[in-house]
Phi, psi and omega in degrees: 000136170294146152312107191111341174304109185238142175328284182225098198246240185189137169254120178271092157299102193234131180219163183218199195281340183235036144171132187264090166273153187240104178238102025271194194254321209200105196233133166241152229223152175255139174283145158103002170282140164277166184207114183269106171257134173233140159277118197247355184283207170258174175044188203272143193244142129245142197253093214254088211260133170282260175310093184321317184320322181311283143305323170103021185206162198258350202232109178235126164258135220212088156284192183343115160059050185224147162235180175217139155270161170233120179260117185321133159271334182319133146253337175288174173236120200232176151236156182215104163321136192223162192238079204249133182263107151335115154307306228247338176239033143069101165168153192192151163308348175307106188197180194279004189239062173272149170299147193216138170249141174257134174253112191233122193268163184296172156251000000 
């Protein structure tokens, strides 16, 4: 596997009253990797990737101090922008610095 791919790797979500960060930022993926989204913030998130291809769902909902796996469906190597929204203080990433996983097959 290059160098930075990680396998099965944990997504960090930290959101406060003003504002929903994504740690890391720029994640790169093997197909067929679980991907751990976790909240770590206050209230409930949803995480929201506009290419269903991805995951195979448009949606993952996380309340307080909770995770989910996801398994990557891609096999090809593509990128796919992702979003995540606070329900409770209405604020998300959505900007021009939104989190992206990158998907890169072995060679």
């Amino acid at each position: 596997m290059a160098d930075g791919i990680t396998r099965n790797p944990k997504v960090s979500i930290i959101s406060d009253r003003e504002s929903v960060r994504v740690t890391p930022g720029e994640l790169f993926v093997a197909p067929k990797s679980i991907v751990t989204f976790e909240n770590l913030g206050e209230g409930k998130v949803g995480v929201l990737f506009p290419d269903k291809s991805l995951f195979g769902t448009d949606t993952l909902v996380l309340e307080t101090q909770t995770q989910d796996n996801l398994t990557v469906a891609v096999t090809e190597k593509g990128f796919f922008y992702y979003d995540v929204y606070n329900y409770n203080n209405q604020t998300s990433t959505n900007s021009s610095t939104r989190p992206i996983i990158i998907v890169y097959p072995e060679s």
